[in-house]
MARVEXMI-993071 format. One record per residue (C-alpha): residue in three letters; x, y, z. Coordinates in steps of 0.02 Angstrom, whole numbers, padded with zeros to 5 digits, always signed. Example, Ala and Ser with C-alpha at 12.3 -4.5 7.8 and 13.67 -1.06 7.14 Angstrom:
2
ALA+00615-00225+00390/SER+00684-00053+00357/
//
This chain:
539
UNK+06988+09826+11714/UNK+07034+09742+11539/UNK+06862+09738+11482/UNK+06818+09906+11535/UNK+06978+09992+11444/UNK+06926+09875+11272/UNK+06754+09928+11286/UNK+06802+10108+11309/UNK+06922+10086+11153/UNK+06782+10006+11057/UNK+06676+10148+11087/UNK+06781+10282+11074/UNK+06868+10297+10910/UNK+06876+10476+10890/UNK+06960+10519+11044/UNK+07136+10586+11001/UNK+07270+10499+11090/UNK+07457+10532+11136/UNK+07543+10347+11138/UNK+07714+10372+11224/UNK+07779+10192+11294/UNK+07772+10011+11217/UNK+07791+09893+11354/UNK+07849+09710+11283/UNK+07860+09543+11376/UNK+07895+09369+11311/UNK+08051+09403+11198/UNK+08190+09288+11273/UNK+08307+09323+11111/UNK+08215+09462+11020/UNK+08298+09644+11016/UNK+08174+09783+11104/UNK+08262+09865+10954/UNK+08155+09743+10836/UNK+07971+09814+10911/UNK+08024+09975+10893/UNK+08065+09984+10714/UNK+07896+09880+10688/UNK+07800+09973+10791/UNK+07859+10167+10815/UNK+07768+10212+10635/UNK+07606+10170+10689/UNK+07615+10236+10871/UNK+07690+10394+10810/UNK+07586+10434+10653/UNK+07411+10368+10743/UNK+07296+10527+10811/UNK+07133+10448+10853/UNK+07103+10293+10960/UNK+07037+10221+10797/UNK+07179+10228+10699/UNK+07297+10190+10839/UNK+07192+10014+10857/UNK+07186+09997+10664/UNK+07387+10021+10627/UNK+07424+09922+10756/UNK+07324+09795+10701/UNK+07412+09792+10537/UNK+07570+09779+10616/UNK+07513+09641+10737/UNK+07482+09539+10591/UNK+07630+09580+10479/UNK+07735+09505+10618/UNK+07631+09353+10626/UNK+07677+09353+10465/UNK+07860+09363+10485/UNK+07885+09179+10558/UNK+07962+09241+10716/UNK+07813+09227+10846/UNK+07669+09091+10884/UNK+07563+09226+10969/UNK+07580+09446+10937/UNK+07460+09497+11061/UNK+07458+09687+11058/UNK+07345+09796+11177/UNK+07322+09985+11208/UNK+07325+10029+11396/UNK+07231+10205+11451/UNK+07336+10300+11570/UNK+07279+10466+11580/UNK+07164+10623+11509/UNK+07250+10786+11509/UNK+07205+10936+11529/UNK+07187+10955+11319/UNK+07073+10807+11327/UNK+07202+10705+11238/UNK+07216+10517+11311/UNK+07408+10463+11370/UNK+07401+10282+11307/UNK+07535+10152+11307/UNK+07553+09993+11200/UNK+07568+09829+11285/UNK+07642+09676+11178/UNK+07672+09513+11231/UNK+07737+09360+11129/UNK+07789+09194+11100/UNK+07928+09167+11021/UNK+07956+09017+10910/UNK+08124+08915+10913/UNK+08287+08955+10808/UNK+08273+08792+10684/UNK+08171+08727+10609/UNK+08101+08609+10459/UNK+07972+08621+10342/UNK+07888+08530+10198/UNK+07764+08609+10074/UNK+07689+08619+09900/UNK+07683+08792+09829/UNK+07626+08876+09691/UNK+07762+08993+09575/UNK+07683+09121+09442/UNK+07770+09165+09284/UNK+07709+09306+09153/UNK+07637+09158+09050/UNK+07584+09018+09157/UNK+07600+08950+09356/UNK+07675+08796+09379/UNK+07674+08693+09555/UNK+07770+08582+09631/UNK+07851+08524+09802/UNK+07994+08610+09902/UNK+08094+08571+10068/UNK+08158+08693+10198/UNK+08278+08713+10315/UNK+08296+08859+10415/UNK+08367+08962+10576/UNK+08282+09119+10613/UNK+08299+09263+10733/UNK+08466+09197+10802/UNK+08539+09370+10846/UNK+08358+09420+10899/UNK+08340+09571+10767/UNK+08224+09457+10657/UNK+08338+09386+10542/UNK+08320+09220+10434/UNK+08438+09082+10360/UNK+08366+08954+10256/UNK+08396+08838+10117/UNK+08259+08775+10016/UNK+08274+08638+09888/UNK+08122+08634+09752/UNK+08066+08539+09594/UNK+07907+08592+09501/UNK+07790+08480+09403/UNK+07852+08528+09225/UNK+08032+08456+09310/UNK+08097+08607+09346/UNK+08237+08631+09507/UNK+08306+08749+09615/UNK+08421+08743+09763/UNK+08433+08912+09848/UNK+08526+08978+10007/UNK+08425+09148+10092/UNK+08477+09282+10194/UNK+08348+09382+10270/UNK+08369+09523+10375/UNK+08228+09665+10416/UNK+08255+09852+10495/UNK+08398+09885+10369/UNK+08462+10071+10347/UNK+08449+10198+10270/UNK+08270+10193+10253/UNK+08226+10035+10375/UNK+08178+09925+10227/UNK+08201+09725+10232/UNK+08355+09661+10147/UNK+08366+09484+10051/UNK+08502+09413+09986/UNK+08481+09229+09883/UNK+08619+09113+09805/UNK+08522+08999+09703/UNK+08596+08855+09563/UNK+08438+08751+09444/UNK+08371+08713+09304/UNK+08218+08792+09210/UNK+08136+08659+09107/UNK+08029+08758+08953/UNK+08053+08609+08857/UNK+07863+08565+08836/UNK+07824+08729+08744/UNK+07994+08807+08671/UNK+08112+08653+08674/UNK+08243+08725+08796/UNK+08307+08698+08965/UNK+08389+08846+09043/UNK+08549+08816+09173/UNK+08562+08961+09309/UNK+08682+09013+09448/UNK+08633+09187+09525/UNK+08650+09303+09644/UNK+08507+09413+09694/UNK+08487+09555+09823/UNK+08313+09646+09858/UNK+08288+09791+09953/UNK+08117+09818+09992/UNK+08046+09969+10097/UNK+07952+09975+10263/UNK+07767+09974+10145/UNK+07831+09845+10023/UNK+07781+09987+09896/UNK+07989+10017+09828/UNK+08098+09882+09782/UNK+08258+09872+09722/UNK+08335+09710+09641/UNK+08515+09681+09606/UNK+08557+09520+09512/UNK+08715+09414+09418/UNK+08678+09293+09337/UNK+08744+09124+09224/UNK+08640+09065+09116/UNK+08641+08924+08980/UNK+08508+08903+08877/UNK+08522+08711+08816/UNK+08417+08646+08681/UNK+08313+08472+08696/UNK+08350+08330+08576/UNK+08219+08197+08555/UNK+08312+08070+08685/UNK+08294+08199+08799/UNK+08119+08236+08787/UNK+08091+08065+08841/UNK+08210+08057+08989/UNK+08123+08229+09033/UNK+07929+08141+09004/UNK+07978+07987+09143/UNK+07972+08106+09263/UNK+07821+08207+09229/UNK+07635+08182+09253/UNK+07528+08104+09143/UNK+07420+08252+09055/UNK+07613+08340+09023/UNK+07712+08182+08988/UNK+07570+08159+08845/UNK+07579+08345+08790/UNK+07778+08311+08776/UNK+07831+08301+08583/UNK+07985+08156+08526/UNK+08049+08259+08407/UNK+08210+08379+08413/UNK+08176+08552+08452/UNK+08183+08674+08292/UNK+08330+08746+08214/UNK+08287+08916+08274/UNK+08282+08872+08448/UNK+08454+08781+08413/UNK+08547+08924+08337/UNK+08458+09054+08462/UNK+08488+08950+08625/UNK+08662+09014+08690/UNK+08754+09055+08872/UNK+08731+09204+08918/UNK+08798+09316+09098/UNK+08638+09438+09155/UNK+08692+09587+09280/UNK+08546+09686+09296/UNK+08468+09832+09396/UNK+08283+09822+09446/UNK+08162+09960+09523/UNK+07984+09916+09557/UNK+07861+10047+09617/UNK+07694+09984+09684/UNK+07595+10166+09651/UNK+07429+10103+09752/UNK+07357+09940+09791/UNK+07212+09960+09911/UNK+07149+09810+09842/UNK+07047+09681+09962/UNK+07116+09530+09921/UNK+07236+09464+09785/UNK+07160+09312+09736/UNK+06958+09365+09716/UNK+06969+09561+09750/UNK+06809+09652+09757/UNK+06848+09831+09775/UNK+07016+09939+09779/UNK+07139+09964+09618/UNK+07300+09892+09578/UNK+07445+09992+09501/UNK+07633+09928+09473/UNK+07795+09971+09360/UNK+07922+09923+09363/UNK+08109+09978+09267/UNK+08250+09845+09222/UNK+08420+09911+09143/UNK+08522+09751+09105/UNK+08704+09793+09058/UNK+08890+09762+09059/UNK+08980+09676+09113/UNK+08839+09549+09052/UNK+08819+09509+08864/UNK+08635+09508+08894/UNK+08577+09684+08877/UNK+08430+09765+08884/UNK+08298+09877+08973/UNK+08145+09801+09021/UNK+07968+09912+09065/UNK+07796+09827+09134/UNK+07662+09921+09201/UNK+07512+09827+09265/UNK+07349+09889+09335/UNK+07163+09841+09404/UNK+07006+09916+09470/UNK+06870+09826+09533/UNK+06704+09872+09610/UNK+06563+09789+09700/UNK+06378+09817+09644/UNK+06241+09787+09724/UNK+06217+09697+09902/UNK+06297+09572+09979/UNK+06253+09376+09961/UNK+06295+09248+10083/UNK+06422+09343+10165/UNK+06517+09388+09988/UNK+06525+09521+09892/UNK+06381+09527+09760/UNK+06408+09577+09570/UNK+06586+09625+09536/UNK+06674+09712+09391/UNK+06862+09688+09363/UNK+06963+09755+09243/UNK+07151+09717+09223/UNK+07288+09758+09098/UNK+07485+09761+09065/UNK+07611+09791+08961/UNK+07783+09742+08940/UNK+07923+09779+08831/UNK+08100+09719+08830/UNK+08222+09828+08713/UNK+08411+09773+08677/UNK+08509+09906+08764/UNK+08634+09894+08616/UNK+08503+09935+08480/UNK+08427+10117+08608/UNK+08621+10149+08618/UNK+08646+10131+08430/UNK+08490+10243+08406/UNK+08542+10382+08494/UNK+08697+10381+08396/UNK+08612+10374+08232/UNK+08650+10199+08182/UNK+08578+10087+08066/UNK+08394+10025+08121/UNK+08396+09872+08048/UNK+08522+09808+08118/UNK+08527+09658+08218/UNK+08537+09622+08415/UNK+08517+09505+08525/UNK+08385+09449+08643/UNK+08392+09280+08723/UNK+08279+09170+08725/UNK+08238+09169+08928/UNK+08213+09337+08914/UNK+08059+09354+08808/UNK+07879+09362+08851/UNK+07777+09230+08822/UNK+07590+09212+08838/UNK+07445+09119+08837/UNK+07359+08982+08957/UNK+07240+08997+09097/UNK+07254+09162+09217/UNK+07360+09222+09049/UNK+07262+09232+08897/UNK+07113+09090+08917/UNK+07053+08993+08775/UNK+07258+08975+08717/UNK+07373+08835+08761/UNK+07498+08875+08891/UNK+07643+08991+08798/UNK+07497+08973+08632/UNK+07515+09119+08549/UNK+07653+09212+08448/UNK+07796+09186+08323/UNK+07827+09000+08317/UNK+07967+08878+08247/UNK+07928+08717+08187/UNK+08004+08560+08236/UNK+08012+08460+08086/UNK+08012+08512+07900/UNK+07876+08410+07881/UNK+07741+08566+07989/UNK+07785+08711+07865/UNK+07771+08738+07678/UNK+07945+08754+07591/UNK+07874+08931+07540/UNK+07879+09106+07631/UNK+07924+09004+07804/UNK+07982+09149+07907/UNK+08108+09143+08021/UNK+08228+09243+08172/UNK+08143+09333+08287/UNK+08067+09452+08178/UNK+07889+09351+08153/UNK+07891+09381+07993/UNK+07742+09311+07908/UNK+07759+09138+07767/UNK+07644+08991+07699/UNK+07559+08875+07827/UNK+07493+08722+07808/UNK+07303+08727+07826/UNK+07326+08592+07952/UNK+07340+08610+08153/UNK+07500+08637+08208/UNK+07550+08594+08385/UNK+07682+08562+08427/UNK+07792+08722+08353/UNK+07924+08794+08484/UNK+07857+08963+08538/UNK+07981+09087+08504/UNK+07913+09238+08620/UNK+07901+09417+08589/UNK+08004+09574+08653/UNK+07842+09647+08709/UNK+07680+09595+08771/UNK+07504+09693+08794/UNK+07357+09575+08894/UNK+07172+09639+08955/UNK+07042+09556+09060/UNK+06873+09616+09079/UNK+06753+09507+09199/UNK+06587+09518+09291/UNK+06561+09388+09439/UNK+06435+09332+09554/UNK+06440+09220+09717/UNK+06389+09044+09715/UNK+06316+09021+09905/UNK+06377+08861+09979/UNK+06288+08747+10124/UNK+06350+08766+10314/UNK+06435+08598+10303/UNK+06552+08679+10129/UNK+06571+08844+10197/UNK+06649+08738+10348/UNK+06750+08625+10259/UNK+06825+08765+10169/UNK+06902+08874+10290/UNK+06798+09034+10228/UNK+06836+09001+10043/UNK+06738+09096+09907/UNK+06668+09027+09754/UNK+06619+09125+09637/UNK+06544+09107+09426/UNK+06615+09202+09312/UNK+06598+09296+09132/UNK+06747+09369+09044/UNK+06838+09435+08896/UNK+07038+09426+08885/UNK+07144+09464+08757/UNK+07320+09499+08720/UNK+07471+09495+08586/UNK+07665+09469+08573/UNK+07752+09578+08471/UNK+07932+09622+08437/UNK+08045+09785+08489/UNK+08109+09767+08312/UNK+07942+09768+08209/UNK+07933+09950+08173/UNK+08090+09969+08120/UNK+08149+09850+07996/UNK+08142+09840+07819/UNK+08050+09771+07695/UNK+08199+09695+07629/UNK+08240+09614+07820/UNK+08073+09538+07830/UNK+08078+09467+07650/UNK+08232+09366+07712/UNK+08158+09315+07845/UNK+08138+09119+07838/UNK+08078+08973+07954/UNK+07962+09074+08076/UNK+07768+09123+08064/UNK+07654+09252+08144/UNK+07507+09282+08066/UNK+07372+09404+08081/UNK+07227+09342+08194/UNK+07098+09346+08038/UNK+06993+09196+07966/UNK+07076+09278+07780/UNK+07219+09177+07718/UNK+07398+09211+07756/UNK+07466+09370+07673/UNK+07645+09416+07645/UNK+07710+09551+07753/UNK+07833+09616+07626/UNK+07841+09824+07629/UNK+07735+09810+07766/UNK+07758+09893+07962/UNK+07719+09766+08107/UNK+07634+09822+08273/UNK+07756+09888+08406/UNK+07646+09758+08531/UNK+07576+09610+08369/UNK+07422+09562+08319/UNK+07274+09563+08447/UNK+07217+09388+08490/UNK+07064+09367+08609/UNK+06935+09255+08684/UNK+06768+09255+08782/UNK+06686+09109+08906/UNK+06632+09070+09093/UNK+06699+08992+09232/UNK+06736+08962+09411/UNK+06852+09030+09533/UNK+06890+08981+09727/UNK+06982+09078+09817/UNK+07065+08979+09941/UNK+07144+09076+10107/UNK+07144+09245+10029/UNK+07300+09186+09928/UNK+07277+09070+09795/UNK+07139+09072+09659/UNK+07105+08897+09597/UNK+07004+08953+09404/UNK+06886+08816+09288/UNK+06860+08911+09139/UNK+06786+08878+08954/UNK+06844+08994+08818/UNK+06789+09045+08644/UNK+06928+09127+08519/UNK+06874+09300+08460/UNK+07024+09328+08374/UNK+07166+09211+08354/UNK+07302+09168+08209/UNK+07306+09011+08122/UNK+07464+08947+08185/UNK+07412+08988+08375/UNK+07369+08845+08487/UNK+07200+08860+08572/UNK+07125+08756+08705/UNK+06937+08772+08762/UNK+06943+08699+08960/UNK+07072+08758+09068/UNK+07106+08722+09243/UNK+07223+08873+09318/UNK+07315+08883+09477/UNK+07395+09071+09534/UNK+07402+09196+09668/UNK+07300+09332+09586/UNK+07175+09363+09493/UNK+07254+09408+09298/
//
């Protein structure tokens, strides 16, 4: 009777349907509540046999993915056939539950907006204890750079008004930028998402501590002990500059985040081949916090598959990708509006600025490579037109390589990728070993810039003062002075071209071998040829 009600289902897709029960079995603690609020959108919007099968498909795995169950096994029953030729169908789940703690140990991968760093994190957790799907867990973490994080999370799904998931995360570490800007950043928070049912809205409320702490040269090496050997021989033994001393400071964040996901019909994240990608997202970072601002990013893709198929992967594929981001000091908009002075100066701290440049960020640039830099000892800049602040103002370099200057960031950021790739087939025995990974060659051109909120607006007279800093245009000309002159809302463009490989591994995580060739790139900017990149998407 099974098989013939799947192969009727199979072969009947078009015939509209009426689903009126859903019969569970197996839930010893979960709420009937629970399967309702997963389920009752896809029963209840579903016409067709077809889409009734597809949506509940979907939500068969999205429970899966919830940690709750070992086995979702979801079926549609055929009752009846009215008299309107419209099938009464009812939807039979049964599952397995999995037990209230439990203990985990993983590696993981966490993305930032200039590099992805990995590392190793421990879990402990209790979930569904009430039976509506909820989850406790604390997770202690340390990355390879030597960052940490202790965290306590509250998870809890089906949440009114509008039956999105709530999270709510305590969380006390320590950032460690201290490779590439010379600063470790202290932080106690409080965070609370509300995502909807599609994962398409999300709100973000945060308060945070912060405490930006600058690295002396003793700590540099306590810091390199711990880290492997390709970072611990990147790491520098000097002090970190005298901009990123005087800008380091404590700071107290309370901040209001909306992110919209517009469309993402995307195939995968890590190696898509078809579908388009669009995201923005609003921040508004005020009192009672000193660190104010209002942060906008909008990102987008589109890819596209031509040609046939080869080897069971898509064939030639075009992706392009973009984003933009711009952090303004909330004081400096306010202070506008009321017809302030423009050249007058406000804060943005350091741990909030972009930064950008490494593999899956800009290729063919060291890891946070590009932008307004401060160096480290006297010794790396001319005594003459050194530039300093935040503004990027533009000074004397010396015609030598330089390093090991702390990046300083930019208040806003523009990045593009444009690539073309093509499947590399693998052997029975690799496409076995893998799991159903996908390797693939690539071509590409990426580019980018850092810029500051402030550019357009100041003086000549505020960039002739500034001292101790350097961005340069990306031109093979010598330096110029930037005196009387207006500075790009976004910088200078910096870009690079090359080839490489990417494996996608599980649909999740894009493993990238890349070499790069600058295009366009300032003399000051650090550039690196092979990269090995680890992230979640393609970028």
């Amino acid at each position: 009777q099974q098989q013939q009600n799947n192969q009727m289902i199979e072969n009947s897709h078009d015939v509209p349907v009426n689903a009126t029960t859903i019969l569970v079995s197996g839930n010893a603690r979960t709420q009937l509540s629970f399967f309702e609020a997963e389920l009752s959108d896809s029963v209840s919007s579903s016409s067709t046999l077809g889409e009734l099968h597809h949506k509940l498909s979907m939500a068969t795995n999205k429970m899966l993915q919830m940690n709750l169950f070992d086995v979702v096994d979801t079926q549609i029953e055929l009752e009846s056939l009215s008299k309107t030729g419209v099938y009464k169908t009812n939807v039979i789940v049964n599952v397995k539950e999995k037990g209230i703690p439990f203990l985990t140990a993983s590696s993981f991968v966490k993305t930032g907006s200039s590099s992805s760093d990995a590392g190793f994190e421990l879990e402990a957790a209790l979930r569904n204890v009430t039976g509506h799907g909820e989850i406790f867990k604390a997770v202690t973490n340390k990355t390879q750079t030597g960052s940490r994080e202790f965290n306590s999370t509250l998870f809890v799904p089906h949440v009114t008004p509008w039956n999105g998931n709530l999270q709510v995360t305590a969380k006390s570490g320590e950032d460690n930028q201290a490779i590439f800007t010379s600063f470790r950043q202290q932080i106690n928070s409080l965070v609370c998402d509300y995502t909807s049912r599609d994962n398409r809205h999300k709100l973000t409320a945060e308060y945070s501590l912060r405490d930006e702490i600058p690295v002396m040269a003793s700590e540099f090496s306590d810091h390199a002990v711990n880290m492997p050997a390709m970072i611990r021989a990147m790491s520098p033994s000097r002090t970190a500059s005298i901009p990123t001393i005087l800008s380091a400071a404590a700071s107290v964040k309370t901040s209001l985040k909306y992110a919209w996901t517009v469309i993402d019909d995307r195939d995968s994240a890590s190696s898509p081949s078809q579908g388009s990608l669009l995201q923005t997202s609003l921040e508004v970072a005020a009192k009672p916090g000193n660190a104010q601002f209002v942060r906008s990013e909008v990102t987008s893709q589109f890819h596209r598959t031509w040609g046939p198929s080869l080897d069971g992967q898509p064939g030639l594929v075009s992706s392009f990708c973009g984003s933009l981001g711009l952090v303004y000091p909330l004081q400096r908009l306010l202070s506008a509006s009321q017809g302030a002075n423009a050249s007058t100066s406000y804060r943005t701290y350091l741990s909030d600025k972009y930064q950008l440049g490494g593999p899956l960020s800009l290729r063919g640039f060291e890891v946070s490579g590009i932008g307004a830099r401060a160096f480290r000892s006297e010794a790396d800049a001319t005594s003459t037109g050194s530039s300093s602040g935040s503004s990027g103002g533009l000074g004397s370099i010396s015609s030598r390589v330089v390093d090991l200057g702390d990046s300083m960031g930019g208040d806003s950021r523009s990045s593009f990728l444009a690539a073309l790739s093509v499947p590399i087939p693998l052997t029975s025995g690799a496409k076995s070993a893998s799991g159903g990974a996908q390797l693939r060659a690539f071509v590409f051109v990426n580019g980018g810039s850092l810029g500051n909120s402030s550019y357009w607006k100041l003086s000549s007279v505020a960039l002739a003062n500034s001292r101790r800093l350097s961005e340069a245009p990306p031109t093979a000309q010598p330096a110029v002075s930037l005196q009387g002159r207006a500075m790009p809302l976004f910088g200078y463009l910096r870009a690079s071209t090359g080839a490489g490989l990417s494996l996608s591994l599980a649909d999740s995580v894009r493993l990238e071998l890349c070499y790069s060739v600058p295009l366009f790139h300032a003399r000051q900017d650090n550039l690196k040829a092979f990269q090995l990149g680890l992230g979640l998407t393609i970028n």
